[in-house]
Structures are given as C-alpha cells and as structure tokens.
N, CA, C and O atoms as a MOPAC input file, in Angstrom:
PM7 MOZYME 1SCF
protein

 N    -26.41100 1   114.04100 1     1.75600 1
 C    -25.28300 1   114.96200 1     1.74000 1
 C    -23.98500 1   114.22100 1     1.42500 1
 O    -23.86200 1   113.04300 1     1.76000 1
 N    -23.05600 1   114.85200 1     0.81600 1
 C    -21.92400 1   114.49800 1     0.29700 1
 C    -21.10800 1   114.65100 1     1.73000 1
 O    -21.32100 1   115.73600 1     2.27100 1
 N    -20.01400 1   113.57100 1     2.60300 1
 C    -19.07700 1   113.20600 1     3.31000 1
 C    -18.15900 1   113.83700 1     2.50200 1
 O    -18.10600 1   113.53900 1     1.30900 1
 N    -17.14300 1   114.98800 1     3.16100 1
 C    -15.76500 1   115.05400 1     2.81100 1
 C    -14.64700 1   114.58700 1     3.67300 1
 O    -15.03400 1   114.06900 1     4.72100 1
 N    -13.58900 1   114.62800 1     3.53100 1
 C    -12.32400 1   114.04600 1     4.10900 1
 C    -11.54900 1   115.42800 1     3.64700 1
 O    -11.51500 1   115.85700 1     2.49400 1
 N    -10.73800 1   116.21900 1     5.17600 1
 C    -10.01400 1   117.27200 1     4.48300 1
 C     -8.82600 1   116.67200 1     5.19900 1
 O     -8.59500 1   115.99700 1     6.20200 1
 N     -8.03600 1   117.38000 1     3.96200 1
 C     -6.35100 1   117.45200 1     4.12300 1
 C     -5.61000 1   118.68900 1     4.22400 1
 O     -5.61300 1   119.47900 1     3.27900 1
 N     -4.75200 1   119.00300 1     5.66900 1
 C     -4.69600 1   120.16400 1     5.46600 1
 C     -3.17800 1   120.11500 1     5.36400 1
 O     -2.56500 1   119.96000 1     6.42000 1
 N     -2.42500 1   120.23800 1     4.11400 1
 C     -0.77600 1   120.41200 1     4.01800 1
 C     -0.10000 1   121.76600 1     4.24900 1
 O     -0.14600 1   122.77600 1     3.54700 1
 N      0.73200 1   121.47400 1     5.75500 1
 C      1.09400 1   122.56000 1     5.12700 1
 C      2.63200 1   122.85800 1     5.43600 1
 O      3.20300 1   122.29100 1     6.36700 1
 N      3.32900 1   123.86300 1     4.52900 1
 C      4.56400 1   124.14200 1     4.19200 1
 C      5.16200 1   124.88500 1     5.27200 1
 O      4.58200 1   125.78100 1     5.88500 1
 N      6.57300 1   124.41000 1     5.53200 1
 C      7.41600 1   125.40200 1     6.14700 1
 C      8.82900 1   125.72900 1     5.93600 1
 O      9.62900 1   124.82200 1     5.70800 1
 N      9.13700 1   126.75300 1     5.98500 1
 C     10.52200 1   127.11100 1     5.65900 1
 C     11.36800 1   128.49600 1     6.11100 1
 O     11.22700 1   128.97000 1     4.98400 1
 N     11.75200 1   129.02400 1     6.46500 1
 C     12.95300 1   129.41700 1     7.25800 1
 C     12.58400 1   130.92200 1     6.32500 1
 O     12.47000 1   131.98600 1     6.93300 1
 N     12.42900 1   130.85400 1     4.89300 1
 C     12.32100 1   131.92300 1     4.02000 1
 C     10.72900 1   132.00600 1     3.79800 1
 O     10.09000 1   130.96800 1     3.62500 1
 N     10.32100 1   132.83400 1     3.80600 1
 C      8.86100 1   133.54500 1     3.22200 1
 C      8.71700 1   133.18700 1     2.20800 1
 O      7.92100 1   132.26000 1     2.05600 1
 N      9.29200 1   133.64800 1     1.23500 1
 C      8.86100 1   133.77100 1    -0.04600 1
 C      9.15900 1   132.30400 1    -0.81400 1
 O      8.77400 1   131.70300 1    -1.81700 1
 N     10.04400 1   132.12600 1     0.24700 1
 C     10.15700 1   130.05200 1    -0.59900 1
 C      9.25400 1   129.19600 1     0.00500 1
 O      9.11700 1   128.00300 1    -0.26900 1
 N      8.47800 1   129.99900 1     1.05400 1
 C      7.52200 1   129.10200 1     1.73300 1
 C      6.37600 1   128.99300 1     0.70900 1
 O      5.84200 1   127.95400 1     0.31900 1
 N      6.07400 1   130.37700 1     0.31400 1
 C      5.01800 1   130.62000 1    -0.68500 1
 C      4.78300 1   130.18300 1    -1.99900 1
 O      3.76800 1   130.05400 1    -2.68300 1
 N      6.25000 1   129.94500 1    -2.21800 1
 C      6.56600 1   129.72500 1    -4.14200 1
 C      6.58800 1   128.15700 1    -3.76100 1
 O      5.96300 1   127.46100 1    -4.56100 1
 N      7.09700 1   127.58100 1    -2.85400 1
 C      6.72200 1   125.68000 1    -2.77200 1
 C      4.78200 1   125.24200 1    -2.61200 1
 O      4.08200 1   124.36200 1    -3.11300 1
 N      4.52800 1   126.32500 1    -1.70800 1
 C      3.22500 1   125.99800 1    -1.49800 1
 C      2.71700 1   126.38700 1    -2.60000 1
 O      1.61900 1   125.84800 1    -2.73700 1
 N      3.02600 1   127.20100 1    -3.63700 1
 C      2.02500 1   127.49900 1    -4.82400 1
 C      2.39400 1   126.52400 1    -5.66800 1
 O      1.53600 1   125.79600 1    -6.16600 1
 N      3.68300 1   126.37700 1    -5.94100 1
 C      4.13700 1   125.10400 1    -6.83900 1
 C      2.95800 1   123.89400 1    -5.96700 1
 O      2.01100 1   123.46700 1    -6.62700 1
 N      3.04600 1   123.66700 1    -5.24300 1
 C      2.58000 1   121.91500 1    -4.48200 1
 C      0.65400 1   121.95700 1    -5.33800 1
 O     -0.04000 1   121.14900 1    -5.95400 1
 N      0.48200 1   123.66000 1    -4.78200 1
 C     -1.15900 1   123.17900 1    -4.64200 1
 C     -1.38200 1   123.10800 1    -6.38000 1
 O     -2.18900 1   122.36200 1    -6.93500 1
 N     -0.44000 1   124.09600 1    -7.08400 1
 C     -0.51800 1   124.19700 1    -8.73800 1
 C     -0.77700 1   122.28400 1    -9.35900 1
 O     -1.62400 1   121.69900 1   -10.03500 1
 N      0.31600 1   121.96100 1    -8.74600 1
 C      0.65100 1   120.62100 1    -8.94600 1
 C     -0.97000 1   119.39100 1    -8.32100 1
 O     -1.31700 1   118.39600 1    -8.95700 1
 N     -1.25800 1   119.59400 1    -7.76500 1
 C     -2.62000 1   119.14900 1    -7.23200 1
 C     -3.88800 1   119.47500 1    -7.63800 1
 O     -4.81800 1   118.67400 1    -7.72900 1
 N     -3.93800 1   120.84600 1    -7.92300 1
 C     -5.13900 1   121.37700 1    -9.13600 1
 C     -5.34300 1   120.72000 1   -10.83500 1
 O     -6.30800 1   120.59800 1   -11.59000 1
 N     -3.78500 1   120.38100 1   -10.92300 1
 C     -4.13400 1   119.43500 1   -12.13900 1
 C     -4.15000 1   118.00100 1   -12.01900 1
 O     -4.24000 1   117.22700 1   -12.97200 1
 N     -4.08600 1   117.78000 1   -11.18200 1
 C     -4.53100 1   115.84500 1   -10.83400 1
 C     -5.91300 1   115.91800 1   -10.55700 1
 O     -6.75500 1   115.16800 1   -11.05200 1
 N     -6.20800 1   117.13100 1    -9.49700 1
 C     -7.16600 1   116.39400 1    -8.73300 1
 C     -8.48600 1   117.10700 1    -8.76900 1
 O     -9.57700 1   116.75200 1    -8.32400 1
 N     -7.95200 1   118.73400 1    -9.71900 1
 C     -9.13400 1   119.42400 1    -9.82900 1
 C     -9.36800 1   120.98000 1    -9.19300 1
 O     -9.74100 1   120.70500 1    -8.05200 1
 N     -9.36300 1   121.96600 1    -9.25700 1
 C     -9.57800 1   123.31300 1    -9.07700 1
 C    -10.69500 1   123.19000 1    -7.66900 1
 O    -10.09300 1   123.54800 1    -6.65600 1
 N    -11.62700 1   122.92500 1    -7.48100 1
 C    -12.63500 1   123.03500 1    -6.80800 1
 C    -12.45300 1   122.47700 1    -5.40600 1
 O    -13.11400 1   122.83800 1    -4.43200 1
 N    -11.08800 1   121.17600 1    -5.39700 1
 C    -10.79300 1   120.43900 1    -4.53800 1
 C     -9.59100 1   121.14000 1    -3.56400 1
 O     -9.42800 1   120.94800 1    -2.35900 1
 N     -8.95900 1   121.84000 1    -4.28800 1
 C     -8.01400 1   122.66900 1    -3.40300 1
 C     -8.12500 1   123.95800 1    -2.70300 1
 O     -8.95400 1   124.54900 1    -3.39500 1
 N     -7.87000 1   124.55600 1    -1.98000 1
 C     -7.66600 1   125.52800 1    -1.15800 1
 C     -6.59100 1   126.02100 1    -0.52100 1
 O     -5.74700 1   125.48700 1     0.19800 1
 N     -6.77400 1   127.28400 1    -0.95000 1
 C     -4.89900 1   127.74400 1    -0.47200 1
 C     -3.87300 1   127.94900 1    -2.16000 1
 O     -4.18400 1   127.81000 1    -3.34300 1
 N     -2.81200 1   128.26600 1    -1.57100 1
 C     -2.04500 1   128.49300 1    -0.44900 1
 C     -2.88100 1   129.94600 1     0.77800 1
 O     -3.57500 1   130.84300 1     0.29900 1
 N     -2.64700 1   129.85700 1     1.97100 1
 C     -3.20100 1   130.58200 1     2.88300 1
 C     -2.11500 1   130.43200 1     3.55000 1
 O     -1.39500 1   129.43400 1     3.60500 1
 N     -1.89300 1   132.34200 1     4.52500 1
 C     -0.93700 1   132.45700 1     5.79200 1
 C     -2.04400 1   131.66500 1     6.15500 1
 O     -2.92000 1   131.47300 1     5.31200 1
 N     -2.16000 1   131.06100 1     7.54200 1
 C     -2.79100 1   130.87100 1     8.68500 1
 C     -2.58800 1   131.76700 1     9.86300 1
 O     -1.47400 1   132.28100 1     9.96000 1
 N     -3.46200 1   132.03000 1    10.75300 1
 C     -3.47900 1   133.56200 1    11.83400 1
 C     -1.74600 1   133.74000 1    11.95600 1
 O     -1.05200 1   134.70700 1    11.64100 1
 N     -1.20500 1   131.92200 1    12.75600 1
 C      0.30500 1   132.19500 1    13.09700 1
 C      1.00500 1   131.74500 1    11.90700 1
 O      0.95200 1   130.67400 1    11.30100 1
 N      1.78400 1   132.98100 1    11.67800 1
 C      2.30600 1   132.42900 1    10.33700 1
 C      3.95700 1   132.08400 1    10.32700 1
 O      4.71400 1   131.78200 1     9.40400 1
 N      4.18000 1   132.27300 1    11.82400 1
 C      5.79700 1   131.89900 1    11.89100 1
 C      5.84400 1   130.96600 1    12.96000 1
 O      5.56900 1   131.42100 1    14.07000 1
 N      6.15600 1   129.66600 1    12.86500 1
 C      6.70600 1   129.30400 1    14.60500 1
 C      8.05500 1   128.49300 1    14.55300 1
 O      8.38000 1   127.67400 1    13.69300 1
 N      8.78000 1   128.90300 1    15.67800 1
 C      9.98300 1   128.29300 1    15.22300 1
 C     10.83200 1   128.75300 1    14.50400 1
 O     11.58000 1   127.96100 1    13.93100 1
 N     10.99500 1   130.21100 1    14.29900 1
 C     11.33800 1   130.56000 1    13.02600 1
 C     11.12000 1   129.98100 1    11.76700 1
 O     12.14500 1   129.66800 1    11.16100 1
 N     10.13300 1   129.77600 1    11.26500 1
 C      9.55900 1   128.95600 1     9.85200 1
 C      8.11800 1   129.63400 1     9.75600 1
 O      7.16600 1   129.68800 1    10.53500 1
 N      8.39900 1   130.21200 1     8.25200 1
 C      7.13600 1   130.59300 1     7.64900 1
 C      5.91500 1   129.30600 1     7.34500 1
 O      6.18400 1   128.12200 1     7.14000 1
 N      5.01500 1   129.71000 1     7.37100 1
 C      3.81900 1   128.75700 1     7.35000 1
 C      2.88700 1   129.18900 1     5.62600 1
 O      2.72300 1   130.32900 1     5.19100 1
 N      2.59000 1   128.35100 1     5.20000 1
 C      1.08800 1   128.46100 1     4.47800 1
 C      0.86300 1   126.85900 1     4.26200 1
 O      1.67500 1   125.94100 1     4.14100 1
 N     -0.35100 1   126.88400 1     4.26300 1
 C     -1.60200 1   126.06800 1     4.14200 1
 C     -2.06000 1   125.87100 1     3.13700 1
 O     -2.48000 1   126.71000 1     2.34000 1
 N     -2.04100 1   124.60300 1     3.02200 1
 C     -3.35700 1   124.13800 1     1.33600 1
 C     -4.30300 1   123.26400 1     2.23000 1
 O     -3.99500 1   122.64900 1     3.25100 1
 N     -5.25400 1   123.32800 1     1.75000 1
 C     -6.38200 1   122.29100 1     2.22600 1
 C     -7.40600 1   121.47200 1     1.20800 1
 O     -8.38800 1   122.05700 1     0.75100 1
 N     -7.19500 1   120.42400 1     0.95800 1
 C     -7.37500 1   119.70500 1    -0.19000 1
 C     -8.85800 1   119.22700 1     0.42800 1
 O     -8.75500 1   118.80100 1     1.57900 1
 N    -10.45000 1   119.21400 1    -0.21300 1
 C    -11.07600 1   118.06600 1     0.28800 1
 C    -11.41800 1   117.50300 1    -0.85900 1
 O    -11.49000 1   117.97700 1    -1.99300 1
 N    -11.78300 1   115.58100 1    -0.11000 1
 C    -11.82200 1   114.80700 1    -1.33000 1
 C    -13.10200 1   114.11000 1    -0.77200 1
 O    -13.06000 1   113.84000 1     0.42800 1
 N    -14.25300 1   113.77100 1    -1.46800 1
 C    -15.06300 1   113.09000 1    -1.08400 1
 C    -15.02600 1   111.85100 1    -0.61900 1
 O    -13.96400 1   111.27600 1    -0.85800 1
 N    -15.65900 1   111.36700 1    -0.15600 1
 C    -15.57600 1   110.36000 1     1.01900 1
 C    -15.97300 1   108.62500 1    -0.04900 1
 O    -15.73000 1   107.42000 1     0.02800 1
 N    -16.70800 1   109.60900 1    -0.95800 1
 C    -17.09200 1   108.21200 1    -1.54000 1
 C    -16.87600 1   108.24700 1    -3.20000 1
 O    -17.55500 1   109.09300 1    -3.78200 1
 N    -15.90800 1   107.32800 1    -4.10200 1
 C    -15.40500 1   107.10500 1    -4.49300 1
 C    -14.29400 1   107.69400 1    -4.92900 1
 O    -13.96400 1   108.14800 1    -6.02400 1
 N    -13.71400 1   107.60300 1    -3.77500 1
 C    -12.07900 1   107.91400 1    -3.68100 1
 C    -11.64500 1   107.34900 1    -2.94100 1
 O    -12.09000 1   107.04100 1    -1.83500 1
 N    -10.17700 1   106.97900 1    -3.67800 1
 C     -9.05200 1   105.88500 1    -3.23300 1
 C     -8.54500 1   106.56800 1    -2.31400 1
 O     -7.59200 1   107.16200 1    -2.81800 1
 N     -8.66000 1   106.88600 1    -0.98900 1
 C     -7.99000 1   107.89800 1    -0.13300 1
 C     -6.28100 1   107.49700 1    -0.00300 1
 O     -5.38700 1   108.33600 1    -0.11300 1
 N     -6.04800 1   105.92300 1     0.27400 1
 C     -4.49800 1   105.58200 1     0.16500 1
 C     -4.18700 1   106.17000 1    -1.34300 1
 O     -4.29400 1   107.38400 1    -1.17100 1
 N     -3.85800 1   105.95500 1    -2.73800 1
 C     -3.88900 1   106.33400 1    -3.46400 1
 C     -3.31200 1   108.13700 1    -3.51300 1
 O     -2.34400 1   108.71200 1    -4.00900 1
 N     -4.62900 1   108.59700 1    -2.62900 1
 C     -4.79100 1   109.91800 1    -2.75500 1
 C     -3.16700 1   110.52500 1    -2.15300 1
 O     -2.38500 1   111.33700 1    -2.64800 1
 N     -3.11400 1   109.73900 1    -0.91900 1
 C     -1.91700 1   109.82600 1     0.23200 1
 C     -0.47500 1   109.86800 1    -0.75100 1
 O      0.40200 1   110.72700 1    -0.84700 1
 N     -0.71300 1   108.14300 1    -1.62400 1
 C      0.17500 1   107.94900 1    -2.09900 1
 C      1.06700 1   109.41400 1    -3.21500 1
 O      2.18500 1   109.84500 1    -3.49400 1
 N     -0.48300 1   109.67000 1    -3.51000 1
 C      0.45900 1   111.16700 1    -4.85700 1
 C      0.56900 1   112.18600 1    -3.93800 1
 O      1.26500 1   113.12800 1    -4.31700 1
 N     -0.01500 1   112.28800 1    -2.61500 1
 C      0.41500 1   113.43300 1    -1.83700 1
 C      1.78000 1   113.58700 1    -2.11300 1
 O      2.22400 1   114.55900 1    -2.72400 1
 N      2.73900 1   112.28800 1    -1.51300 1
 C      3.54800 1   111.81200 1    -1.62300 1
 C      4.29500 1   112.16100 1    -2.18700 1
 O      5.23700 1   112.83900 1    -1.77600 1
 N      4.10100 1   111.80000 1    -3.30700 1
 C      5.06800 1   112.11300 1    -5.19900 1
 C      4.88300 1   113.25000 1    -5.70600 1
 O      5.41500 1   113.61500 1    -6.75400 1
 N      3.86500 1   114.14900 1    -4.80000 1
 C      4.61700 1   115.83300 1    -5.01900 1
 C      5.22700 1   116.37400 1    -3.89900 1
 O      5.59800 1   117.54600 1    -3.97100 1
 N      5.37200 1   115.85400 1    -3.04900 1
 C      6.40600 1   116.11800 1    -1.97000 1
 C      7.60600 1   115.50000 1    -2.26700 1
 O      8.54900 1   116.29100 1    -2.30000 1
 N      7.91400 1   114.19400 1    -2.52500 1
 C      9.31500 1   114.13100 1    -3.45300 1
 C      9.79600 1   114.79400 1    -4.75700 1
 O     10.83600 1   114.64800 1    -5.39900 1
 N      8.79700 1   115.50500 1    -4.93000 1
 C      8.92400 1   115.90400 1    -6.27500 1
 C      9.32500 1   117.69200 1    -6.25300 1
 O      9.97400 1   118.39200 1    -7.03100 1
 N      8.82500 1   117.89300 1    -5.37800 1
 C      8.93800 1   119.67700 1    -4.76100 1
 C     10.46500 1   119.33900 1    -3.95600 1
 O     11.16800 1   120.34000 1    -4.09600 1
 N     11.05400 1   118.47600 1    -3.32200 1
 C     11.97900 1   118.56500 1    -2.84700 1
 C     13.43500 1   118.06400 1    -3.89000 1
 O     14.65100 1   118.18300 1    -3.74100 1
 N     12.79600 1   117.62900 1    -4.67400 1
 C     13.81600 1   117.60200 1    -5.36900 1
 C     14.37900 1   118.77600 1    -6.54400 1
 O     15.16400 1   118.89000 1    -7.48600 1
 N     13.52500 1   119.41800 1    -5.87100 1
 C     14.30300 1   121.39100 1    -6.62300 1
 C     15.09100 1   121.43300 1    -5.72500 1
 O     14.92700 1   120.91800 1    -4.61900 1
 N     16.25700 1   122.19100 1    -6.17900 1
 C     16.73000 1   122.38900 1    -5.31400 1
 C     16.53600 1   124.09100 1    -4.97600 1
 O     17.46900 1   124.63300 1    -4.38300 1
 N     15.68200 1   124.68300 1    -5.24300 1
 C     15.51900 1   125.54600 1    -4.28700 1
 C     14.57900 1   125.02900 1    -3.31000 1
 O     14.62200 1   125.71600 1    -2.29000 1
 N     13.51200 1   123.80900 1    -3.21900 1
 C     13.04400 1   123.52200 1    -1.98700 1
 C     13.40000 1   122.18700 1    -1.14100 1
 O     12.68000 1   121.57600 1    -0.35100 1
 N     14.84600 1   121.89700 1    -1.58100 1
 C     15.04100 1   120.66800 1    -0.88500 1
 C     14.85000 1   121.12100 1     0.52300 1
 O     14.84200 1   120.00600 1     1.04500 1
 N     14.72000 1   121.80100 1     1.33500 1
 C     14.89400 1   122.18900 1     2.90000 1
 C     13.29200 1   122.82400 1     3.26200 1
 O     12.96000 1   123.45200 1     4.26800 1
 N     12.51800 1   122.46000 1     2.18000 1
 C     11.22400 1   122.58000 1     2.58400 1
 C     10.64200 1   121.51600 1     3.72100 1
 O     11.01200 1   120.35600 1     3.53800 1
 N      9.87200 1   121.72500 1     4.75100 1
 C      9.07600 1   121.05000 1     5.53700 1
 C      7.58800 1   120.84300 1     4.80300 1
 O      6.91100 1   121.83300 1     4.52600 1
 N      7.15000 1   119.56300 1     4.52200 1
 C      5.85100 1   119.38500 1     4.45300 1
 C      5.19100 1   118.49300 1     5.59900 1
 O      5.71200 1   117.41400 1     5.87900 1
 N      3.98200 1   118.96300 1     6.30200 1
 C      3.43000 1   117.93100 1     6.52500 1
 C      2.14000 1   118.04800 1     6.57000 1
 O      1.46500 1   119.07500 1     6.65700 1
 N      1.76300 1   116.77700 1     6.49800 1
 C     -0.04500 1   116.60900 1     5.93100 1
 C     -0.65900 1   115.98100 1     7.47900 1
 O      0.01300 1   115.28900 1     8.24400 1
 N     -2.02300 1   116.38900 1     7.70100 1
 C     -3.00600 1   116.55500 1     8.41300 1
 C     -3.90700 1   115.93100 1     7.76900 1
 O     -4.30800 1   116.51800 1     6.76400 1
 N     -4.48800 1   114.67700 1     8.06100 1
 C     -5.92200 1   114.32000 1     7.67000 1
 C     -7.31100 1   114.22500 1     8.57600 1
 O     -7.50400 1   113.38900 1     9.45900 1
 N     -8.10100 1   115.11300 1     8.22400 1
 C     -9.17400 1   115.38800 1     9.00800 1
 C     -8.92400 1   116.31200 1    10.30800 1
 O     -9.14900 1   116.04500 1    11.48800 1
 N     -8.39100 1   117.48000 1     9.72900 1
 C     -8.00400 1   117.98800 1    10.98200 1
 C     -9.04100 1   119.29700 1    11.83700 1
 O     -9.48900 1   120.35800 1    11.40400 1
 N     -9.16700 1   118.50900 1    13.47100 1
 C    -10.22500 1   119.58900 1    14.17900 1
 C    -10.35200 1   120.66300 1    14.09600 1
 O    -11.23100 1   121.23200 1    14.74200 1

C-alpha cells in the first residue's frame, strides 16, 4: 500500500468571500505544481467561523515515498507569500497542518 502524508491548509479571514477567492486562488495555484488528484478543497469545514474569521480548507496528500516533503513545505511557502502579496489578501491567515488527527 501506498503511505500518504496529509496537509491540511487552511485559510482565514474576517470576509467570506475573500476567504474563499484566497483559498481557491492557493489550491488553483497547487493543482498546477503538484497535480489535480493531490488536492482537496477548498471546503467550509462543520465550524466555519471562529473568532470572527471565515474558514475553508484545502487538504493536499503527497505520498510518502518519493517526495521531497521539505521542498514540498518550502513551495507551500511561496504560495503563501505569493497570495499575500495581493493586496486584496494581504490580511489573509494561512496555516498549514501536517498529518493532522
């Protein structure tokens, strides 16, 4: 059997609909590096507000064996600097989850 490694990113922001349009931009942006089959999402999750901040979810898995997982981290990375440097999502929250229960 094939080992996966999931990543679950996910977006937050104060506005709905900019929560949605960063998370579709991020996962758009990841479907062409890394592949259609590997991503998942954008998704509300059950709670979709906390804190006042809208939520959605991408969940990326990458196989366990031959993949550069730092690497992988690293371009997480460089579309999160890269989504924040719109400025309609500089005030986006990302954060990434690896292997999450």
């Amino acid at each position: 059997t094939q080992f996966t490694r999931i990543i679950r990113i996910t977006i937050k922001h104060r506005d709905k609909s900019t929560t949605l349009q960063a998370a579709t931009f991020f996962a758009k942006e990841v479907r062409n590096q890394l592949g259609n089959q590997r991503m998942i999402g954008p998704v509300e999750p059950l709670i979709g507000k906390i804190r006042n901040l809208y939520l959605h979810e991408l969940t990326l898995k990458i196989e366990k064996q031959g993949i550069n997982l730092p690497a992988v981290k690293e371009y997480l990375r460089s579309v999160e600097l890269m989504l924040k440097q719109m400025p309609a999502f500089k005030s986006v929250g990302v954060v990434f989850d690896v292997d999450p229960v």
